[in-house]
BABA-508674 format. One record per atom (N, C-alpha, C): z, y, x; atom name. Coordinates in Angstrom, 2 decimals, always signed. Atoms other than C-alpha are relative to their C-alpha. Layout:
% residues N
z:Z	y:Y	x:X	atom:CA .
...
***
This chain:
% residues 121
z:+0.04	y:-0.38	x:-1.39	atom:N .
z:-71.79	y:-210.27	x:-81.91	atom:CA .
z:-0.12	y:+1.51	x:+0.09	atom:C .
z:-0.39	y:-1.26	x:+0.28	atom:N .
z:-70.87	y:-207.03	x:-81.05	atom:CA .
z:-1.44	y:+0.96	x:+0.81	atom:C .
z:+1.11	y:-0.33	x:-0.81	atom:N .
z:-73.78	y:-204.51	x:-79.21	atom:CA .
z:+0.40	y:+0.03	x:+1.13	atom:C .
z:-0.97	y:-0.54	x:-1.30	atom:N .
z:-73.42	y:-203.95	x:-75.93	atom:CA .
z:-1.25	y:+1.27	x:+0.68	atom:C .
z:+0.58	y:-1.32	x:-0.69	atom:N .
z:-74.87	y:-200.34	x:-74.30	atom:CA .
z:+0.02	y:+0.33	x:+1.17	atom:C .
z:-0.60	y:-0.46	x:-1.34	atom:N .
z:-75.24	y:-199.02	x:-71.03	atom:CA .
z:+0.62	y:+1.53	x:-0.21	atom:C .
z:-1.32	y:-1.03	x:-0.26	atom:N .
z:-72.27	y:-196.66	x:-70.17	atom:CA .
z:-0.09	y:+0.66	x:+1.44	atom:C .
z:-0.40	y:-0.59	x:-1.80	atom:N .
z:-71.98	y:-195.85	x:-66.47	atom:CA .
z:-1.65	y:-0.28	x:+0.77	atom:C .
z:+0.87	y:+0.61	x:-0.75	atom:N .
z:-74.60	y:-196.24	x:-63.97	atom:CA .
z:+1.08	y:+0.07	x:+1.30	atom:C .
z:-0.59	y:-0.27	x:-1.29	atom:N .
z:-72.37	y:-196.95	x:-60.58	atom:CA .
z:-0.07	y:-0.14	x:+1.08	atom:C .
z:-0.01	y:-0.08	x:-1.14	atom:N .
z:-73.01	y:-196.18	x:-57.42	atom:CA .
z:+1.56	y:+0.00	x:+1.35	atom:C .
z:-1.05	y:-0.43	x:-1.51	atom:N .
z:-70.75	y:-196.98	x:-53.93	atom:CA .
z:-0.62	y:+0.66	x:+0.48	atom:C .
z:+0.72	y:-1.02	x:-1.22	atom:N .
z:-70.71	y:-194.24	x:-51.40	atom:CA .
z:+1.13	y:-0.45	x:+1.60	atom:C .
z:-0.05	y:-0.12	x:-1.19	atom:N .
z:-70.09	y:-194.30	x:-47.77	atom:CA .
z:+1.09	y:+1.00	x:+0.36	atom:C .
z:-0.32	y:-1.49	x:-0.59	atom:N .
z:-69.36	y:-190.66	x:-47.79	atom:CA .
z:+0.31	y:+0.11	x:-1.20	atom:C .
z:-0.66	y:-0.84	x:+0.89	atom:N .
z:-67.83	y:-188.10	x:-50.07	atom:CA .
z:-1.01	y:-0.34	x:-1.90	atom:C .
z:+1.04	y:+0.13	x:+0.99	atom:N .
z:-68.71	y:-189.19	x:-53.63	atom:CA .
z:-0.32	y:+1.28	x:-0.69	atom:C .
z:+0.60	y:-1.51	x:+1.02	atom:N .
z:-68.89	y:-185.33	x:-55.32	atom:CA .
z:-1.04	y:+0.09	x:+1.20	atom:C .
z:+0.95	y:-0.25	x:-0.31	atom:N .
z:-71.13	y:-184.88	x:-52.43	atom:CA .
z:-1.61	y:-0.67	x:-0.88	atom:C .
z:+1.59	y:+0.85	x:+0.61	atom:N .
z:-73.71	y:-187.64	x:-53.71	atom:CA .
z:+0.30	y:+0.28	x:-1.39	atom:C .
z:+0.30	y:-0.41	x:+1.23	atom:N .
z:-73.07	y:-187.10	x:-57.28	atom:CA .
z:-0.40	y:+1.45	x:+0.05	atom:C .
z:+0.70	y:-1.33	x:-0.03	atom:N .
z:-74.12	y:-183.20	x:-56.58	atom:CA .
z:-1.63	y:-0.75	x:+0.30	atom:C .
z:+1.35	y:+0.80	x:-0.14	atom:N .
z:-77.35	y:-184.87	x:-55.20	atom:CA .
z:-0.93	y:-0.45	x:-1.40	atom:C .
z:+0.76	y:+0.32	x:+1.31	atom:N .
z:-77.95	y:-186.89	x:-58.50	atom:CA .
z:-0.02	y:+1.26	x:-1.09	atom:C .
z:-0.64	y:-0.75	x:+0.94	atom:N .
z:-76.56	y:-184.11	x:-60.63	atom:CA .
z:-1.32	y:+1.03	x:+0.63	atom:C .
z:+0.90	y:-1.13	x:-0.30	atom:N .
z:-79.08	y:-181.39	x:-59.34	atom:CA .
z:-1.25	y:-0.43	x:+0.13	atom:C .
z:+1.36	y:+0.37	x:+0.46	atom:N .
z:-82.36	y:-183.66	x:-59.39	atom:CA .
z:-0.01	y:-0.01	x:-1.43	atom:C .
z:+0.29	y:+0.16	x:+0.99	atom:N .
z:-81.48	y:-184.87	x:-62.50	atom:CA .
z:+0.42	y:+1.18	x:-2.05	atom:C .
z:-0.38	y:-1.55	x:+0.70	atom:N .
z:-80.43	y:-181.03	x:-64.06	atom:CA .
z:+1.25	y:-0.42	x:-0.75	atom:C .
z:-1.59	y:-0.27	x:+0.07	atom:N .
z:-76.76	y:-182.20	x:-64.71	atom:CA .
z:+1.03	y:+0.77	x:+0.66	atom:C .
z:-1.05	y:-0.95	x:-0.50	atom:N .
z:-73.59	y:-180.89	x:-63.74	atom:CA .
z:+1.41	y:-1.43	x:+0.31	atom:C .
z:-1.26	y:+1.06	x:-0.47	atom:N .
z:-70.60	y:-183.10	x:-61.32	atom:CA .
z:+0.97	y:+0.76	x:-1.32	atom:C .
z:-1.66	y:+0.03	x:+1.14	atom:N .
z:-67.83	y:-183.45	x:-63.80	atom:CA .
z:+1.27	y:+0.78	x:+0.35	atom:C .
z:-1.09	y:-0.64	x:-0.03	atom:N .
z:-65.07	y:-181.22	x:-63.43	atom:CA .
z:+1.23	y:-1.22	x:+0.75	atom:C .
z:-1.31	y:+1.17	x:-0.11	atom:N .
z:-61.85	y:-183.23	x:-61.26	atom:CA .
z:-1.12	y:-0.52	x:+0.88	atom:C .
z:+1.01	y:+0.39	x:-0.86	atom:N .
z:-65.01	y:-184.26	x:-58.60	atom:CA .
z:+0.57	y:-0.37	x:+1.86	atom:C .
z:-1.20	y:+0.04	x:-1.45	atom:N .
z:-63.08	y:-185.62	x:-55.05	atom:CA .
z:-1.27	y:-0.74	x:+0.96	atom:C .
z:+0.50	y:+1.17	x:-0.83	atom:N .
z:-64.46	y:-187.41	x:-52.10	atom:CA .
z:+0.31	y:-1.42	x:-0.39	atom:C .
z:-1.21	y:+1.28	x:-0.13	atom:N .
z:-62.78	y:-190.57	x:-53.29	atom:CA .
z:-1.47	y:-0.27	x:-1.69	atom:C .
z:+0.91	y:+0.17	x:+1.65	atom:N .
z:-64.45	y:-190.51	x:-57.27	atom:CA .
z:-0.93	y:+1.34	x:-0.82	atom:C .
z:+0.60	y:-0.73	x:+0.59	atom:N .
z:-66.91	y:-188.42	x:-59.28	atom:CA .
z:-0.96	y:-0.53	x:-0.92	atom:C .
z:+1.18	y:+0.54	x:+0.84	atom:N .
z:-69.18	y:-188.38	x:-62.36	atom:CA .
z:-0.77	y:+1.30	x:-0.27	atom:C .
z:+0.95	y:-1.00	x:+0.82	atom:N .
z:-72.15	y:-186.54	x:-63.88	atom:CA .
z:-0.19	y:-0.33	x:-1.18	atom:C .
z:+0.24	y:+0.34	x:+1.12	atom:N .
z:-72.72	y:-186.44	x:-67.49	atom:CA .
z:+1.07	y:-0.28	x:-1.04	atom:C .
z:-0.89	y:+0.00	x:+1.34	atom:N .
z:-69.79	y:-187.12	x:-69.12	atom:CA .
z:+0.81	y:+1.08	x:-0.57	atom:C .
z:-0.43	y:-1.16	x:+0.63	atom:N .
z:-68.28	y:-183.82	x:-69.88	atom:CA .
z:-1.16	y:+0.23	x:-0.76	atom:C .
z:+0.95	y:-0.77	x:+0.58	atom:N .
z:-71.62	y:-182.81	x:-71.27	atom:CA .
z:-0.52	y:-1.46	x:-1.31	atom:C .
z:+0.74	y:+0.94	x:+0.52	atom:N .
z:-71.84	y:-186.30	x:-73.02	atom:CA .
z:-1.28	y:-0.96	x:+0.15	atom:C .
z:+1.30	y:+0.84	x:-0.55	atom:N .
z:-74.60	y:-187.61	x:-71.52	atom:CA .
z:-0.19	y:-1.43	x:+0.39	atom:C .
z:-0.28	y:+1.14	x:-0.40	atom:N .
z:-75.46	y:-190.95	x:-71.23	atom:CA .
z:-1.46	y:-0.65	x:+1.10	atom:C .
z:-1.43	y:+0.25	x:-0.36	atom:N .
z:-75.72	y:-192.69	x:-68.94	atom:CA .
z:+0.88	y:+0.68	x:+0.95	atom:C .
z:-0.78	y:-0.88	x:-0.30	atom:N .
z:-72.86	y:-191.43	x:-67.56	atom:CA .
z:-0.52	y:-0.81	x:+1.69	atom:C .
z:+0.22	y:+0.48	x:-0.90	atom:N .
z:-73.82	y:-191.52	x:-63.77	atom:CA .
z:+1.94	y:-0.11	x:+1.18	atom:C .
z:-1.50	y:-0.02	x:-0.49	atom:N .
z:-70.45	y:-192.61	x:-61.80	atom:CA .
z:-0.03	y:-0.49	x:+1.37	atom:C .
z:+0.05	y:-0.22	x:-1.51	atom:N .
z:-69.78	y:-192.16	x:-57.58	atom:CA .
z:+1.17	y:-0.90	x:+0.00	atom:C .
z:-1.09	y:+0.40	x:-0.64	atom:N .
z:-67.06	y:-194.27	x:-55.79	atom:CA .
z:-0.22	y:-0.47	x:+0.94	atom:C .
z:-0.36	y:+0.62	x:-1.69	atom:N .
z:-66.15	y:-194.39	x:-52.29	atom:CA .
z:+0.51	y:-1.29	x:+0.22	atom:C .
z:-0.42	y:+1.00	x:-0.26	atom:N .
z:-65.58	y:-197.63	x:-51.20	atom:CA .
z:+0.03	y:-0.41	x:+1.72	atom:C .
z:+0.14	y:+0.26	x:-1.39	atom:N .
z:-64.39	y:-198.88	x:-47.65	atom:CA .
z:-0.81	y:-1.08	x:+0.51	atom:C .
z:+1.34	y:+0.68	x:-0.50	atom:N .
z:-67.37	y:-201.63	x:-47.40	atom:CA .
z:-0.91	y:-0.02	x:-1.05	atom:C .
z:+1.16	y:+0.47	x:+0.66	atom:N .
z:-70.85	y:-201.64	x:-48.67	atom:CA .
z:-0.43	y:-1.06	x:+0.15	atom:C .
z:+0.64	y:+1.38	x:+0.00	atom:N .
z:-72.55	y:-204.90	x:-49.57	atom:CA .
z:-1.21	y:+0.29	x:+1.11	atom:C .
z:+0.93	y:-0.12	x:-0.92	atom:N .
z:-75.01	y:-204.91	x:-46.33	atom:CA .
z:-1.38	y:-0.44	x:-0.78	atom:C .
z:+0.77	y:+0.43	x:+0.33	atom:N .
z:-78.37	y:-205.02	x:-47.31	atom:CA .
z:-0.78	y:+1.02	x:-1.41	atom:C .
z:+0.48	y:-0.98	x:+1.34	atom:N .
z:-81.05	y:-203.81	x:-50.43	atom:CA .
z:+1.46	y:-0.01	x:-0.66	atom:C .
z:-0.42	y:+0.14	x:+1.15	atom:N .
z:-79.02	y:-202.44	x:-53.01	atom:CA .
z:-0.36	y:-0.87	x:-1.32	atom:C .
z:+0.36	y:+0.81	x:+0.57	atom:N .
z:-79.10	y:-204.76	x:-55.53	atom:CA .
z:-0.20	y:+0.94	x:-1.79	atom:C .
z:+0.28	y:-1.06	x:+0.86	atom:N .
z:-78.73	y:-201.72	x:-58.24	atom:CA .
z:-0.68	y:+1.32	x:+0.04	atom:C .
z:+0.89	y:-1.69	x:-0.32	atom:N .
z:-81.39	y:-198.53	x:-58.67	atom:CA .
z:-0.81	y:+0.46	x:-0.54	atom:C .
z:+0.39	y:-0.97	x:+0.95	atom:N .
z:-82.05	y:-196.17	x:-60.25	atom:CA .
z:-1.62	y:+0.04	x:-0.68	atom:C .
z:+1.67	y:-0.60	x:+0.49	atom:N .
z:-85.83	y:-195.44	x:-62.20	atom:CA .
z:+0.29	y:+0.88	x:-0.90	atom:C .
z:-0.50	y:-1.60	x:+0.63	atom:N .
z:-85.96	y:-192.33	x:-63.18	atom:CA .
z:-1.60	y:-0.03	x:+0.12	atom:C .
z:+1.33	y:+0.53	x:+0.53	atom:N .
z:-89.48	y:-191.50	x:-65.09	atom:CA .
z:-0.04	y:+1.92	x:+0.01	atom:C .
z:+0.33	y:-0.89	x:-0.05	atom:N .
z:-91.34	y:-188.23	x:-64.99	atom:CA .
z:-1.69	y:-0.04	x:-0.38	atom:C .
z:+1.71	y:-0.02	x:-0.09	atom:N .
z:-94.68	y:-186.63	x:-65.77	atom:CA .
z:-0.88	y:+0.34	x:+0.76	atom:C .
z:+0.29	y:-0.26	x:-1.25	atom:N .
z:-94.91	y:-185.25	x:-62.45	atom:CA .
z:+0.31	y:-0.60	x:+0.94	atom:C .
z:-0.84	y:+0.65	x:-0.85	atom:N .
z:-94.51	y:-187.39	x:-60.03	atom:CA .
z:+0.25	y:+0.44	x:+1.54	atom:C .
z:-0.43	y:-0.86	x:-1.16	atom:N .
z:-95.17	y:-185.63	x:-56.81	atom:CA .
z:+0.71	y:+0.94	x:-0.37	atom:C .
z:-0.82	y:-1.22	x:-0.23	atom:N .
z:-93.53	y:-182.51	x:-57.89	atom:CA .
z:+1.34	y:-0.38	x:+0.03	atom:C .
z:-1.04	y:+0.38	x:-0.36	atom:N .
z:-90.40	y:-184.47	x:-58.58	atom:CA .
z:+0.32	y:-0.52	x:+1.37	atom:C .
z:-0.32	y:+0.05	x:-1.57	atom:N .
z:-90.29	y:-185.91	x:-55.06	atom:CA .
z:-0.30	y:+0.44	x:+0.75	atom:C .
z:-0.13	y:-1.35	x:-1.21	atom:N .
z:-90.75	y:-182.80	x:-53.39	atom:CA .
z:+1.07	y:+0.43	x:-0.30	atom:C .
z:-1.69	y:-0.50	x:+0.12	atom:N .
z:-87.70	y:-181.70	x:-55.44	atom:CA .
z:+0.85	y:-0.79	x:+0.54	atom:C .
z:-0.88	y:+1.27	x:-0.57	atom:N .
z:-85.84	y:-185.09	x:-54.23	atom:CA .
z:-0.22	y:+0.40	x:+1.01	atom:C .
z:+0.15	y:-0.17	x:-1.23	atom:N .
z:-86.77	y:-184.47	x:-50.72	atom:CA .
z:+0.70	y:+1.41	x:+0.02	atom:C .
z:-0.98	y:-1.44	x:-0.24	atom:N .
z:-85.81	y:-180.90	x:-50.89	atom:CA .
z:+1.30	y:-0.13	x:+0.02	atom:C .
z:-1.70	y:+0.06	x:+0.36	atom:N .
z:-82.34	y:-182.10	x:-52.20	atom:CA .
z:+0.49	y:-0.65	x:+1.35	atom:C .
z:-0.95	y:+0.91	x:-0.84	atom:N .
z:-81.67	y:-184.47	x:-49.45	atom:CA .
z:-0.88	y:-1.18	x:+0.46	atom:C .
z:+0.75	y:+1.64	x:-0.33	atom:N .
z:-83.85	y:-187.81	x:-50.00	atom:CA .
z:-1.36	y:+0.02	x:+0.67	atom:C .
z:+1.55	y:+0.32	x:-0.86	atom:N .
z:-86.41	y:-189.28	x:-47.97	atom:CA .
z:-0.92	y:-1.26	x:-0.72	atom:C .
z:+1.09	y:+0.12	x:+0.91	atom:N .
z:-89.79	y:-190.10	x:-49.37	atom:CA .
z:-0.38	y:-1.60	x:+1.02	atom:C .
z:-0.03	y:+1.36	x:-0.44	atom:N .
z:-90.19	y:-194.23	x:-48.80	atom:CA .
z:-1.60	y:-0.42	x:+0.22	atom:C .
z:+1.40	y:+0.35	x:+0.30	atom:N .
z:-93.42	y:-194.80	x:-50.40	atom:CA .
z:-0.54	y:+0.27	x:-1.30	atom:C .
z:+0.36	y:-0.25	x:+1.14	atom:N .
z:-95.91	y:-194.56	x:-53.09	atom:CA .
z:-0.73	y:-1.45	x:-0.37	atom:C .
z:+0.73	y:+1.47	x:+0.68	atom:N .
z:-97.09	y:-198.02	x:-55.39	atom:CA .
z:-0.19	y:+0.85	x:-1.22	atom:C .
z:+0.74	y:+0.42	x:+0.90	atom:N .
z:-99.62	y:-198.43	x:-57.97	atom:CA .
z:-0.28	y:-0.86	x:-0.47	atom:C .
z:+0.27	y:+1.38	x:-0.10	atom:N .
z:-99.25	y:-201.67	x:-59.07	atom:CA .
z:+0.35	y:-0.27	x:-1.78	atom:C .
z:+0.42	y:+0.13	x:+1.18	atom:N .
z:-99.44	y:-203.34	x:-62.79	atom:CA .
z:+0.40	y:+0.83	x:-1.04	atom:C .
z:-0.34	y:-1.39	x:+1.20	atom:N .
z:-100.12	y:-200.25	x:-64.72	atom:CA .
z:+0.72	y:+0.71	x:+0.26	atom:C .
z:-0.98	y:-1.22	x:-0.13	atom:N .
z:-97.28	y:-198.27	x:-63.42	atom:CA .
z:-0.37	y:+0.53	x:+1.22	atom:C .
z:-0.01	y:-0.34	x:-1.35	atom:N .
z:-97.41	y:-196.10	x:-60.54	atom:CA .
z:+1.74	y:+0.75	x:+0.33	atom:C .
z:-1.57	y:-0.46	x:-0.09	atom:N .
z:-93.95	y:-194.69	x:-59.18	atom:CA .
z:-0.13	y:+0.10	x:+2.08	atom:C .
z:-0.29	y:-0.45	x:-1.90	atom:N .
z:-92.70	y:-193.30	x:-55.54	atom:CA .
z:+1.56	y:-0.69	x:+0.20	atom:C .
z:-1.07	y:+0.44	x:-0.22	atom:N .
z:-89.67	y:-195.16	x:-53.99	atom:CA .
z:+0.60	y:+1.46	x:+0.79	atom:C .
z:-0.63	y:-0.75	x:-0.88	atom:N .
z:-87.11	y:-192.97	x:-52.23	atom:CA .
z:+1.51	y:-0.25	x:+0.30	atom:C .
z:-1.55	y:+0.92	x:-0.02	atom:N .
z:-83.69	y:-193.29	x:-50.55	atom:CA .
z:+0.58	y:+1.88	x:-0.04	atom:C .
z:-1.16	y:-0.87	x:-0.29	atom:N .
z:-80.86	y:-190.82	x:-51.29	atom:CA .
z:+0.60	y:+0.41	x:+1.22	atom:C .
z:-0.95	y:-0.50	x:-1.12	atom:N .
z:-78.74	y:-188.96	x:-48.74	atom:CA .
z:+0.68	y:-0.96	x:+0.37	atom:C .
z:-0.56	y:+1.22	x:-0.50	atom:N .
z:-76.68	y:-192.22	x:-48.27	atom:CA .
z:-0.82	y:-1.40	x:-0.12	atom:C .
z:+1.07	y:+1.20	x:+0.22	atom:N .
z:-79.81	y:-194.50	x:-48.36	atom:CA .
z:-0.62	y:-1.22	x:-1.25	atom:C .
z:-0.10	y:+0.19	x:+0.93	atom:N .
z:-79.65	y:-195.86	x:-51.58	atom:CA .
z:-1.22	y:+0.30	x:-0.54	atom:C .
z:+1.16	y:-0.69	x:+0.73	atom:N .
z:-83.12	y:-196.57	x:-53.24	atom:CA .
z:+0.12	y:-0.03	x:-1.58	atom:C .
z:+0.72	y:-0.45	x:+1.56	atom:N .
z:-84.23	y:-195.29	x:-56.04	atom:CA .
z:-1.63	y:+0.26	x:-0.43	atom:C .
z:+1.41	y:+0.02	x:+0.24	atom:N .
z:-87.58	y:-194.90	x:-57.76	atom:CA .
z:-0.36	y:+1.06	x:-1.20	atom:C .
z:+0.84	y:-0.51	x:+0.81	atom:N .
z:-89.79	y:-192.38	x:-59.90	atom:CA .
z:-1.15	y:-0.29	x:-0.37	atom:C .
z:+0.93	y:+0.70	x:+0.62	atom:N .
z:-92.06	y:-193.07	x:-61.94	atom:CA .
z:-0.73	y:+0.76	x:-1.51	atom:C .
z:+0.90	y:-1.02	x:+0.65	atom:N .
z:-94.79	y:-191.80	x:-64.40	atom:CA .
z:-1.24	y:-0.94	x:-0.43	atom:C .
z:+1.61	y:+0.30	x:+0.44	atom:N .
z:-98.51	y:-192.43	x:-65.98	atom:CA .
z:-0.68	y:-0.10	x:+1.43	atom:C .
z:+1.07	y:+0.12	x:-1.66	atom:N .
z:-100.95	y:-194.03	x:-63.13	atom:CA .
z:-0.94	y:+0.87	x:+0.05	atom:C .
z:+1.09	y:-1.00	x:-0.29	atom:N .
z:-103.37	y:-192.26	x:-61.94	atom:CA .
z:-1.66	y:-0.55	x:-0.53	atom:C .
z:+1.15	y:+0.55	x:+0.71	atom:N .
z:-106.14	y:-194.48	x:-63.45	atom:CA .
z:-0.48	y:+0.51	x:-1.17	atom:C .
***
């Protein structure tokens, strides 16, 4: 049996996907991929990075939670979602719950995502 890896992380957008991949790409100190349109865009793969984060416009979103999202881990956790907020996203909430603590937040096109870190215990 062969391995299998994660490759892409992919997000639909609403709106212009180089817009929202600039978004991810500047919290997460990447760079949009060269060839970046309203239509398709990535971060990370010119530079090799995995995973490669990948944008596409699509003319309907599945209504409702996203059923895919992001955790993204830090040792700061407020300072990162003051940088997220600065970029664009709005600050959801903060949980402390078994052993982890982490802040939810939604992207510029609403889309949650989560940070996350050592509890405060």
């Amino acid at each position: 049996m062969s391995e299998i890896k994660l490759a892409n992380v992919t997000v639909d957008c609403a709106g212009s996907a180089a817009e929202l991949a600039g978004f991810y790409a500047n919290l997460l100190g990447r760079e949009v991929d060269p060839g970046a349109s309203e239509f398709f865009a990535t971060a990370g793969r010119a530079a090799r990075e995995t995973p490669v984060l990948m944008f596409i416009r699509v003319p309907d979103r599945t209504p409702g939670k996203n059923s895919v999202h992001l955790d993204l881990h830090t040792e700061d956790i407020p300072a990162a979602v003051e940088r997220a907020v600065a970029l664009g996203a709005k600050h959801v909430g903060d949980f402390d719950e078994y052993g982890t603590a982490w802040a939810t937040l939604a992207d510029p096109e609403g889309n949650l995502f989560d940070i996350g870190g050592p509890t405060k215990s």
